[in-house]
py3Dmol code that shows the C-alpha trace and the ligand (Angstrom):
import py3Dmol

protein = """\
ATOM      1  CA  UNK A   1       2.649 -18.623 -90.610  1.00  0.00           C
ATOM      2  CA  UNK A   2       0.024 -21.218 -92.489  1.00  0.00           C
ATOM      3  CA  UNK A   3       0.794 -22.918 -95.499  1.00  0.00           C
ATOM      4  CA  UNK A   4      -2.414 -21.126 -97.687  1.00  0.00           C
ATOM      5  CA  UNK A   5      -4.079 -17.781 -97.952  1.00  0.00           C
ATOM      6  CA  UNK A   6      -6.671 -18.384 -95.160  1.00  0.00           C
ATOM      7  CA  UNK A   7      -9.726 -15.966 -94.362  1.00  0.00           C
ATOM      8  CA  UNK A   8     -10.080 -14.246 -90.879  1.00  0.00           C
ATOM      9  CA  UNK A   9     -12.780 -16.564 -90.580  1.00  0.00           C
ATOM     10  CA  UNK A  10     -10.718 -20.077 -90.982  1.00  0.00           C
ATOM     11  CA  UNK A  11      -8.359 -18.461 -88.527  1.00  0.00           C
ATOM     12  CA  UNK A  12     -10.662 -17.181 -85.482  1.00  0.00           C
ATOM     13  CA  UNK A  13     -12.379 -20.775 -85.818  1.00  0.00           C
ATOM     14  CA  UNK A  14      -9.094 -22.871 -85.981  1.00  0.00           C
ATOM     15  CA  UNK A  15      -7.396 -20.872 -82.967  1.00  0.00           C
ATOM     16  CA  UNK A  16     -10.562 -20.830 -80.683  1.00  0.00           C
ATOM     17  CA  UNK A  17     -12.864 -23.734 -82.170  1.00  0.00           C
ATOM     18  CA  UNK A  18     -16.575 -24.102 -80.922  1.00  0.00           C
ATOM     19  CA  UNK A  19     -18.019 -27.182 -79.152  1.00  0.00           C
ATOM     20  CA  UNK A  20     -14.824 -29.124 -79.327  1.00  0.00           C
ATOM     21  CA  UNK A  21     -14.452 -31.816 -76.936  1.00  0.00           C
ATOM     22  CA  UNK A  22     -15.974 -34.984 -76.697  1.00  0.00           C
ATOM     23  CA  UNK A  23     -20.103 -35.972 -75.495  1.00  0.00           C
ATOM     24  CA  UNK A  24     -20.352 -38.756 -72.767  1.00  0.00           C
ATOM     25  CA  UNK A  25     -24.246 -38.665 -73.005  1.00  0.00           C
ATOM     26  CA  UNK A  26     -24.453 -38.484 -76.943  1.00  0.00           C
ATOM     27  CA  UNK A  27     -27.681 -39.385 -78.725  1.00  0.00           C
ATOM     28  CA  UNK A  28     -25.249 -40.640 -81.843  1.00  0.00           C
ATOM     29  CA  UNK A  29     -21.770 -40.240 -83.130  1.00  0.00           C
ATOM     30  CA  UNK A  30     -20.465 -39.827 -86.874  1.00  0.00           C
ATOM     31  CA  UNK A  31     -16.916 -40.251 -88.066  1.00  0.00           C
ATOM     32  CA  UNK A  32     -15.641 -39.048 -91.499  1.00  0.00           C
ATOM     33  CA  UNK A  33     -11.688 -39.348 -92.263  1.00  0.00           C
ATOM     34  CA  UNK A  34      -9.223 -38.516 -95.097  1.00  0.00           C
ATOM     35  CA  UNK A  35      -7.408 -41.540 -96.185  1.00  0.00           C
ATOM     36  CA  UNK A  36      -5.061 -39.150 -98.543  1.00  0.00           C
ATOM     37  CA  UNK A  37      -4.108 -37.112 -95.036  1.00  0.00           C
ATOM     38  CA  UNK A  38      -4.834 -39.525 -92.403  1.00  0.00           C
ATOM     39  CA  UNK A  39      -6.993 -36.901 -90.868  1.00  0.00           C
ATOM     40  CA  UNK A  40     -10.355 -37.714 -88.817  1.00  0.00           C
ATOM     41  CA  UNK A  41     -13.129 -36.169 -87.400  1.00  0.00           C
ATOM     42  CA  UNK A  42     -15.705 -37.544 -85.322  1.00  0.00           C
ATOM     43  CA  UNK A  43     -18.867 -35.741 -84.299  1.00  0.00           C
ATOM     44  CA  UNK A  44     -21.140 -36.228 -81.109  1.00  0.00           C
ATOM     45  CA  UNK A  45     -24.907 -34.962 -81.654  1.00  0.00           C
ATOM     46  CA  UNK A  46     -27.237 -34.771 -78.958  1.00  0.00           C
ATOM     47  CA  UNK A  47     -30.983 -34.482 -80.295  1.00  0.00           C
ATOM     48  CA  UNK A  48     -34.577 -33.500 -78.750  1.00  0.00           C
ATOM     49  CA  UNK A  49     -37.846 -33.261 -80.541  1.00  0.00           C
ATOM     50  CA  UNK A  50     -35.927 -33.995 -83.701  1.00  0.00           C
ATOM     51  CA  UNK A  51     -33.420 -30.838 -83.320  1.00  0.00           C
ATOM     52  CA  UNK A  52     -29.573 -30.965 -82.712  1.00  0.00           C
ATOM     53  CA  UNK A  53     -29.783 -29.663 -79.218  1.00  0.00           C
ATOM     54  CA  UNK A  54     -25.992 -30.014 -78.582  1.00  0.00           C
ATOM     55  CA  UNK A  55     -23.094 -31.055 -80.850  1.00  0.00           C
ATOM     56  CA  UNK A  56     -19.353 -31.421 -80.360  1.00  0.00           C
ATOM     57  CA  UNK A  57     -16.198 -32.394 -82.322  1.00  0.00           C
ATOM     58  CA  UNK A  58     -12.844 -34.287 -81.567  1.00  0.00           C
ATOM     59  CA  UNK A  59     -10.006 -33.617 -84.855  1.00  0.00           C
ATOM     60  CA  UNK A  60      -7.120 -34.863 -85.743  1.00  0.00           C
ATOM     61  CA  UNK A  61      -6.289 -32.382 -88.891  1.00  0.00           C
ATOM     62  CA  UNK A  62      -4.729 -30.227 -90.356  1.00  0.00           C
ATOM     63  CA  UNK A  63      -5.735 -26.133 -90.032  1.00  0.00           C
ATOM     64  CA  UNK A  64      -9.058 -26.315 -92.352  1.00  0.00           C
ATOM     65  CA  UNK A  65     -10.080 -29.511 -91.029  1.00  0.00           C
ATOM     66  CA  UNK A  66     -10.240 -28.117 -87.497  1.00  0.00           C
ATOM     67  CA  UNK A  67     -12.466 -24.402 -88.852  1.00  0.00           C
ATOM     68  CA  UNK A  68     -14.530 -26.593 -90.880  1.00  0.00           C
ATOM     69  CA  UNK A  69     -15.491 -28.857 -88.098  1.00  0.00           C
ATOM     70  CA  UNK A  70     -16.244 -25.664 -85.656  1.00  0.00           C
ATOM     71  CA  UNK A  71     -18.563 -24.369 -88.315  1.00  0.00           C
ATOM     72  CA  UNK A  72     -20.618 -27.397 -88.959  1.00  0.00           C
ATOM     73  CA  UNK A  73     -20.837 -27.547 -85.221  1.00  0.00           C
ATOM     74  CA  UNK A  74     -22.809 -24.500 -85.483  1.00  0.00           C
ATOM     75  CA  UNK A  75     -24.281 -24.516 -88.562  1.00  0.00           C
ATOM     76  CA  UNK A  76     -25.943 -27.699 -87.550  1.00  0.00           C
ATOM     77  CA  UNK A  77     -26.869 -26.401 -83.500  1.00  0.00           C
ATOM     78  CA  UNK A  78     -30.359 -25.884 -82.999  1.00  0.00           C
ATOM     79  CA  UNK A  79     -31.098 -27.438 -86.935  1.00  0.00           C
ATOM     80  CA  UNK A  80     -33.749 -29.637 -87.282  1.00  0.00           C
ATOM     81  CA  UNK A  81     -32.129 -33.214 -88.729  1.00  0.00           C
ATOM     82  CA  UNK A  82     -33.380 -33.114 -92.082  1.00  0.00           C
ATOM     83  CA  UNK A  83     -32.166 -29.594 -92.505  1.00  0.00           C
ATOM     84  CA  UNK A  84     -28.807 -30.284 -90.697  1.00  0.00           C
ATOM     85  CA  UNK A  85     -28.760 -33.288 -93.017  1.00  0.00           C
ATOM     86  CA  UNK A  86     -28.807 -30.869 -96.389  1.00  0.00           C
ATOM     87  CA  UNK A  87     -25.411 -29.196 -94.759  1.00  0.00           C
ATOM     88  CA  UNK A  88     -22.891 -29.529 -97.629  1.00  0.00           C
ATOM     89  CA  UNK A  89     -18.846 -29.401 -97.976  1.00  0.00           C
ATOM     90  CA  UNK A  90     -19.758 -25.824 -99.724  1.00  0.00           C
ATOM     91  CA  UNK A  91     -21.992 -24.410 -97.125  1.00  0.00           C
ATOM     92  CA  UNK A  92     -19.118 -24.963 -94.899  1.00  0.00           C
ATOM     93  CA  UNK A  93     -16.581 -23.597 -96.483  1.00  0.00           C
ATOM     94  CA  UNK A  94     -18.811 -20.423 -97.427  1.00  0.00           C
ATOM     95  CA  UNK A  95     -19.667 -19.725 -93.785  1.00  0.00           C
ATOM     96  CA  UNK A  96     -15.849 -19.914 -93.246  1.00  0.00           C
ATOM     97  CA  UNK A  97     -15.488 -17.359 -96.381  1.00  0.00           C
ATOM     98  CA  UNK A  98     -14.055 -19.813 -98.208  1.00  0.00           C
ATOM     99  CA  UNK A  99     -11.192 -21.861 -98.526  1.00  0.00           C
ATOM    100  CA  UNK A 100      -8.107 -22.056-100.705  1.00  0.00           C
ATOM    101  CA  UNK A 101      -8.697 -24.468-103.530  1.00  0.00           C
ATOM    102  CA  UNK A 102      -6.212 -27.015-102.147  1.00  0.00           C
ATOM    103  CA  UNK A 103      -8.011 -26.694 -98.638  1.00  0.00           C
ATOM    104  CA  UNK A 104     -11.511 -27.995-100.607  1.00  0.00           C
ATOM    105  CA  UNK A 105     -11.580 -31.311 -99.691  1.00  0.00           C
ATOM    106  CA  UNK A 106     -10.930 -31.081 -95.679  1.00  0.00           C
ATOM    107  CA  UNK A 107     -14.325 -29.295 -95.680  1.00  0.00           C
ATOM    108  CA  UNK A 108     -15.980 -33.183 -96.623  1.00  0.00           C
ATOM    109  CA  UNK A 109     -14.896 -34.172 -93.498  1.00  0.00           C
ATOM    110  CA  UNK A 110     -17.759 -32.098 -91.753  1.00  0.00           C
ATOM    111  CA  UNK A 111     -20.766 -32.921 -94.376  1.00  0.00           C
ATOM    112  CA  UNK A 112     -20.203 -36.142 -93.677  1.00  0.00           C
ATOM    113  CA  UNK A 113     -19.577 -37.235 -89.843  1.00  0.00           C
ATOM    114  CA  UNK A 114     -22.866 -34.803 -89.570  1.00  0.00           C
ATOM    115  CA  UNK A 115     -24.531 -37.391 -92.206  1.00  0.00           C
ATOM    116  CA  UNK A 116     -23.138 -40.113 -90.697  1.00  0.00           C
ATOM    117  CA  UNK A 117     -24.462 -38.767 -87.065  1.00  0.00           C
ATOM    118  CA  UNK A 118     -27.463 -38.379 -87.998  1.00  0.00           C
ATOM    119  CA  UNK A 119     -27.690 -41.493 -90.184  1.00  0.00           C
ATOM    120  CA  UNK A 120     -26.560 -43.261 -86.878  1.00  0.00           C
ATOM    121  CA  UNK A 121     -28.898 -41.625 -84.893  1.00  0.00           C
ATOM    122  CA  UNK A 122     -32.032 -43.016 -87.279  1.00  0.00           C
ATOM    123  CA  UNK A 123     -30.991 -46.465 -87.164  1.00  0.00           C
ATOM    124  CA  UNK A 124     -30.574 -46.242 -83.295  1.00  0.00           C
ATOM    125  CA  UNK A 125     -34.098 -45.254 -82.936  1.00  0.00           C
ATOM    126  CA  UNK A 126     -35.531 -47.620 -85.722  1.00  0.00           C
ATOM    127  CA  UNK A 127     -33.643 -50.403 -83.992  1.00  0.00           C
ATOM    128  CA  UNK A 128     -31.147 -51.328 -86.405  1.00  0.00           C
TER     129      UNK A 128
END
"""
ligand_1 = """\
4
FES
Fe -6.472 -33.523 -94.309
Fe -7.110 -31.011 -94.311
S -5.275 -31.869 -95.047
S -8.380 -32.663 -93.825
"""
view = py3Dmol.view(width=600, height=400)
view.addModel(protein, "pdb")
view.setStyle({"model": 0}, {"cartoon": {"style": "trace"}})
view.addModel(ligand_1, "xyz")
view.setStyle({"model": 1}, {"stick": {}})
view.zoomTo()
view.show()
């Protein structure tokens, strides 16, 4: 049916993803995209007392991009920001147990729209 060897894992998250949709009242938003693919991913964190209290995700992508974006959705819920900011490409793609070689790179796009969220979210709140 898919184009790679895919684990349960990538499949249960890419046919019923968690907290996708989009946040009206986010604290900060991150966007990461594939220029090679033309994918994009754009994440919407909601924070309190310096913890992600709520995220969400809006993808355009490809099978791995949409998995990997439901797990750093909750791999980053409830994470303090500097931990959630230590999330990496790898942690992602283990939680997901693994990805094919060739599906590697789609797992960036999480890492970093959650750096970029967060990033965003610091220089809201430092005012610049
Ligand atoms: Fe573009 Fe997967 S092929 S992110």
């Amino acid at each position: 049916m898919f184009c790679c060897n895919f684990s349960d894992k990538v499949l249960e998250h890419f046919m019923a993803p968690r907290n996708s949709g989009s946040m009206v009242d986010a604290d900060s938003i991150g966007t990461a995209g594939d220029p090679a693919c033309g994918d994009s991913l754009t994440l919407y964190i909601k924070v309190k007392d310096n913890i992600i209290e709520d995220i969400s995700f809006m993808v355009f992508g490809c099978v791995a991009a949409i998995a990997t974006s439901s797990m750093t959705t909750e791999l980053a819920k409830g994470k303090y920001l500097d931990e959630a900011y230590k999330i990496t490409d790898q942690d992602i793609a283990d939680a997901l147990d693994g990805l094919p070689e060739q599906k590697m790179h789609c797992s960036v796009l999480g890492a970093t729209a959650l750096k970029n969220a967060i990033d965003n979210y610091y220089s809201k709140i430092n005012g610049k």
